[in-house]
N, C-alpha and C positions, 0 to 999 in steps of 0.2 A: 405488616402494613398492607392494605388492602391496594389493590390497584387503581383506584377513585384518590386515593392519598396520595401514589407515588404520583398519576398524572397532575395531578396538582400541585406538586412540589418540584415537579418538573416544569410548569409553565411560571412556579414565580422565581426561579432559576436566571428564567427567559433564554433558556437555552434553544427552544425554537422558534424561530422568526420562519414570517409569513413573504417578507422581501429579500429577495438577493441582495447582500451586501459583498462591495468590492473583496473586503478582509476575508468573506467567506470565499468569495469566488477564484478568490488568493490563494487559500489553505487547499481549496476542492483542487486546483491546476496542480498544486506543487504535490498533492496524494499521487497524481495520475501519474504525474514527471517521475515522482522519483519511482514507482511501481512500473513504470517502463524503462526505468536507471537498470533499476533490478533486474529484469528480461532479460534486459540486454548485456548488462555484464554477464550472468549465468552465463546465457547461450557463449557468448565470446570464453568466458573461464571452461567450458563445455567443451569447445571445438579446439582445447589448447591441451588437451587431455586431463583438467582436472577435476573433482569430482565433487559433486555437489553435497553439500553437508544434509539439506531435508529432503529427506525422505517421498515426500510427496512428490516435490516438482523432479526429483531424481528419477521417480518413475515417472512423470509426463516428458522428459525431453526426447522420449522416442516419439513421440505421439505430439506434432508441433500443432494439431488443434485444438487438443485439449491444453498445451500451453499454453496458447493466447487467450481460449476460453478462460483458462485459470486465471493470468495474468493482466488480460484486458477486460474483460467483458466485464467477470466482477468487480473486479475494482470501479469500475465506471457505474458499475451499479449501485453500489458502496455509497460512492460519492454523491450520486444523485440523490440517494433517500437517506443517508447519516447526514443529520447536522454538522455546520464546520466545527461547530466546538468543541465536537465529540471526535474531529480527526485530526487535530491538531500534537496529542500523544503518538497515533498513529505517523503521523510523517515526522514525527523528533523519532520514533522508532524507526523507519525506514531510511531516512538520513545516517543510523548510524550503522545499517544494513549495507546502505551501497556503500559508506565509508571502507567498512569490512571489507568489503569484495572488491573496491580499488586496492587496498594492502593487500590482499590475499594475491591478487594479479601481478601487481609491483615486485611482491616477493618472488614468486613464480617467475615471469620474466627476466627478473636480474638474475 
């Protein structure tokens, strides 16, 4: 499939709009919310001695500016230029991330 096809089949989709709509700007909040859900439980599960399952952000939390780099900066940028349609999987996946990491905490604690 050529890329003349795929853009074309991508716009009768209508997966990208040219207006902000509410429902997008709905979906774009709740990406950021819960991507700073995440931060922040990590860092909290972090400072309680437990230890983080990936690898990546395991090596940034010596390094709290490439954390935020990691975890704010992209994600905002994400959001800016991914359509909401297209992040809508993305926060039903992070919903079940910070899920995760409340249990894991819950457990840990009790």
């Amino acid at each position: 499939m050529t890329t003349a096809r795929l853009a074309n089949r991508l716009r009768q989709l209508n997966i990208f709009r040219e207006q902000p709509t509410p429902l997008g700007i709905g979906v774009k909040a709740c990406y950021l919310v819960l991507q700073q859900l995440d931060l922040g439980l990590t860092v909290y599960a972090a400072s309680l001695g437990l230890s983080e399952m990936n690898p990546w952000i395991r090596s940034l939390l010596g390094s709290p500016m490439q954390l935020v780099t990691f975890k704010l900066a992209i994600p905002l940028f994400i959001a800016w230029v991914v359509p909401y349609k297209l992040l809508i999987p993305a926060c039903l996946l992070l919903a079940v991330v910070v899920g995760w990491n409340l249990r894991e905490l819950a457990v840990a604690i009790w």
